[in-house]
C-alpha positions in Angstrom: -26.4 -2.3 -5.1 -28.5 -3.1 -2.3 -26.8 -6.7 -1.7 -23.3 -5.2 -2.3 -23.8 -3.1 0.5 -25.1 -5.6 3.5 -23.8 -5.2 6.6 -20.3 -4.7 7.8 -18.3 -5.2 10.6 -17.1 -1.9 11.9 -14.6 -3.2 14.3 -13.5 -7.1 13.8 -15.2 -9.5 15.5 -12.4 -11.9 16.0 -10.5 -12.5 18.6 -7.0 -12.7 17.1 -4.6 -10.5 18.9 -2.7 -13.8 21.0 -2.9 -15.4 17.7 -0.9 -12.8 15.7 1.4 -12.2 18.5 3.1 -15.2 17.4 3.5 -14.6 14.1 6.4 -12.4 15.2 9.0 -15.0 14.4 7.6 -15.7 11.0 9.7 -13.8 7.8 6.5 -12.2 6.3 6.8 -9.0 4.3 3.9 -9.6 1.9 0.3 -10.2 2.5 -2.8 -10.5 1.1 -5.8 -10.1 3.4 -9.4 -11.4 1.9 -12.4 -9.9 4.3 -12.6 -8.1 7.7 -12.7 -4.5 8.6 -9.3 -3.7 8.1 -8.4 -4.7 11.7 -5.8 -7.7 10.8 -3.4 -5.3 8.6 -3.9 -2.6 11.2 -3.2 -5.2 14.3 0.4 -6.7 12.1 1.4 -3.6 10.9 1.3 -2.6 14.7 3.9 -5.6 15.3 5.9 -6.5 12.4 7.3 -4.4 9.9 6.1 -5.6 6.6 6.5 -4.4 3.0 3.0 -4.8 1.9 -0.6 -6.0 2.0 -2.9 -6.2 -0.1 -6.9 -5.5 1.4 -9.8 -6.9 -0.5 -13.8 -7.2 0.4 -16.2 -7.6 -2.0 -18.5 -4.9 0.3 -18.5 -0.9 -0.6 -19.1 -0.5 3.3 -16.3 -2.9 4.3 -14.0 -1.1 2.2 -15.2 2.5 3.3 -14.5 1.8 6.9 -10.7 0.5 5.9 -10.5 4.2 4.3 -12.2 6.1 7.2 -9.9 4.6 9.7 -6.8 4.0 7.5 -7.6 8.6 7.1 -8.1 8.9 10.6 -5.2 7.1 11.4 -2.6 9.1 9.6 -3.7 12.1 10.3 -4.2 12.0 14.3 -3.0 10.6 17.6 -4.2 7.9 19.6 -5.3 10.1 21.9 -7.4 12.2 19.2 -8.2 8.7 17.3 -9.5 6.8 20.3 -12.0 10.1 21.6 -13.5 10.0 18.1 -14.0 6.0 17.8 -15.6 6.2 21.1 -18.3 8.6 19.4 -19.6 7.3 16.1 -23.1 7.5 16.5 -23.8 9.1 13.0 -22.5 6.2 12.0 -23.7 3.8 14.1 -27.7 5.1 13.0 -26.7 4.5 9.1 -27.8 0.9 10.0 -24.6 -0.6 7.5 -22.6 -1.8 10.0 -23.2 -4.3 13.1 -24.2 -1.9 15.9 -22.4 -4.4 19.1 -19.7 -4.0 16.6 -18.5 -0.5 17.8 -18.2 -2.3 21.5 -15.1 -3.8 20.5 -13.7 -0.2 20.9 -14.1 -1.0 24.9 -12.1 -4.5 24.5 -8.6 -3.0 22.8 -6.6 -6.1 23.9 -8.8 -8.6 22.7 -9.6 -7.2 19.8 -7.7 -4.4 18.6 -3.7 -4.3 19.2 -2.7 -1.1 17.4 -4.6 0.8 19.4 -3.1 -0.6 23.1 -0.2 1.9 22.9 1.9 5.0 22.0 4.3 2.1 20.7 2.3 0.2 18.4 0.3 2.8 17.2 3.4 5.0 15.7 4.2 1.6 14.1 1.0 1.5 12.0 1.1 5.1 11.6 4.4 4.6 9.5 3.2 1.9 7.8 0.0 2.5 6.7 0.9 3.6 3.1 1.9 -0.2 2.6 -2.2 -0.8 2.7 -3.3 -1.4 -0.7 -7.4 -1.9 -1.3 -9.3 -3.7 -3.5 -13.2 -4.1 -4.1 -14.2 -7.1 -5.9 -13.7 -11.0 -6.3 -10.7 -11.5 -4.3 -10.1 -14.6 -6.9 -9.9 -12.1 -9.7 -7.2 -9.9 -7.6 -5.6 -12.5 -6.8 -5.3 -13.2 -10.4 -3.2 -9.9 -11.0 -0.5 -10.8 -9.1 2.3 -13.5 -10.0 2.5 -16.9 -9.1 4.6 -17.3 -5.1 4.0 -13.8 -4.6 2.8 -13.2 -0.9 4.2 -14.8 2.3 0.8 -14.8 4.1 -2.4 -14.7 2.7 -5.8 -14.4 5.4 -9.4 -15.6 5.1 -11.6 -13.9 7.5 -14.3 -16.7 7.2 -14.2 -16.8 3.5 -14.5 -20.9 3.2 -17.9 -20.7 5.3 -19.4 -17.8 3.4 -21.7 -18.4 -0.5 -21.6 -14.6 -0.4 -18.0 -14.2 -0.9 -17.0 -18.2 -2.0 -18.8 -20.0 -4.6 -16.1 -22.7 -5.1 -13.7 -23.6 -2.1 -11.7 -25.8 -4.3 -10.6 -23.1 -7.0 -10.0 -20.7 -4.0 -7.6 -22.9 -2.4 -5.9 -23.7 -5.7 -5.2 -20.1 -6.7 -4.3 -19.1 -2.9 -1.9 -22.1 -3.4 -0.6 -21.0 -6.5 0.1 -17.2 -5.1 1.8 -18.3 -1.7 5.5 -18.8 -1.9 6.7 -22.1 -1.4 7.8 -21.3 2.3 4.2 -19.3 2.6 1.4 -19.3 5.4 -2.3 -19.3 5.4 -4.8 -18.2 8.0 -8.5 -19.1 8.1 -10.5 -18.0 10.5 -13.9 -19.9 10.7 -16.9 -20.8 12.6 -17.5 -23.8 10.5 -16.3 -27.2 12.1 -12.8 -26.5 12.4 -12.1 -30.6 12.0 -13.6 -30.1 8.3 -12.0 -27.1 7.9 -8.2 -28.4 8.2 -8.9 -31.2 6.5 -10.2 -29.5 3.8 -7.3 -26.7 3.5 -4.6 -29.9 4.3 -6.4 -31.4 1.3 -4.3 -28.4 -1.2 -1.1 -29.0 0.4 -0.9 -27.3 3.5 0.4 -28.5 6.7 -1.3 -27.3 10.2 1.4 -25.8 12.5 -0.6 -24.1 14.8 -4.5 -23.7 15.6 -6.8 -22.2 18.5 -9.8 -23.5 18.5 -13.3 -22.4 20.3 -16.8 -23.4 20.6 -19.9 -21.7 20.6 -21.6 -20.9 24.4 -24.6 -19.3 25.6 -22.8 -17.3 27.9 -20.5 -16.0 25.4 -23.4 -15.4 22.6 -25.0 -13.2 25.2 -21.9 -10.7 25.2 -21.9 -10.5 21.4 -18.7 -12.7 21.4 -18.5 -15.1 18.5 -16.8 -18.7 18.6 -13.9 -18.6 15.8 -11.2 -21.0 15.3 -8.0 -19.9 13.8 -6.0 -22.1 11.9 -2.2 -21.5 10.7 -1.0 -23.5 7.5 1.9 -23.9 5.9 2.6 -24.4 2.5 4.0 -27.8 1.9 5.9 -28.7 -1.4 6.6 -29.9 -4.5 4.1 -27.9 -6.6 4.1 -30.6 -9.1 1.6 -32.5 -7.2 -1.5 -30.1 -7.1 
């Protein structure tokens, strides 16, 4: 129980918001979301209307703080919801999350969208019951749902972590087989981004967009970590892979 419970991001860590922001032109109504905090469905729902996603983490605590603030959300304004994020030190002393973690709280355009205004934050609020969460081996989730299912599918550094990816191969295979044949991936990564695309473009994706970052001392002093993020589409035939 020990391992399942390691350390958690409270708030993300990534960078995204510019990222998603374009995603606005995209037809995506179904999602499927594989690591985080909960901050990516709670950042698109505050900009797109969707129909549903899917949140799974193989971590108890990742999944508890989806519910704390997924509770907190719907039942609160942003005005009530922002003075008690700003004061979490009961949680912040449990030691199972990343303590520069709650900083993010200070950095709402960078980090967290839905949280920027009245606007977006009604948006979530009507949306959040479209949040479905799962703990356990995304792969095995995956598995429940048919084949071109989801629209977009995430990976909040899934191909760079042994704790939550054994086998990048079968995970691109089934994320394959569950996109629909017009559908997007995102990976998020810290890995060699280079590798990374030429891994994912390996299982028939194409890359249409990417932002990509290096680590810096400067940076790594302010708790801010060096992700790329990577936008694939789904290339066909099927009969090929």
């Amino acid at each position: 129980m020990n391992k399942k419970l390691y350390r958690a991001w409270f708030f993300t860590n990534e960078r995204l918001n510019k990222f998603l922001i374009g995603l606005k032109d995209l037809q995506i109504k179904k999602i499927f979301a594989i690591g985080g905090s909960g901050d990516f469905a709670f950042n698109l729902l505050s900009l797109l209307n969707i129909k549903k996603i899917d949140l799974c983490d193989i971590r108890p605590t990742a999944n508890l703080t989806i519910n704390f603030k997924k509770c907190l959300f719907e039942k609160n304004s942003l005005k009530k919801a922002l003075k008690i994020l700003a004061d979490l030190n009961c949680l912040k002393k449990t030691g199972l999350w990343y303590k520069y973690s709650f900083k993010q709280i200070k950095h709402k355009k960078d980090y967290l969208l839905y949280l920027t205004s009245e606007k977006k934050y009604q948006l979530l609020q009507k949306q959040l019951k479209k949040i479905n969460i799962f703990c356990g081996d995304f792969i095995e989730i995956l598995n429940l749902s048919k084949n071109n299912y989801y629209d977009l599918i995430y990976l909040s550094n899934i191909l760079d972590s042994k704790e939550y990816n054994q086998d990048n191969h079968l995970c691109l295979e089934i994320i394959r087989s569950k996109l629909k044949s017009n559908g997007f991936l995102i990976a998020v990564t810290q890995n060699n981004d280079k590798k990374t695309i030429k891994l994912i473009k390996n299982f028939g994706f194409q890359i249409i967009h990417q932002e990509t970052h290096q680590p810096d001392i400067f940076s790594s002093f302010l708790d801010h970590y060096a992700f790329s993020f990577l936008l694939f589409k789904k290339e066909i035939p099927d009969k090929n892979f």
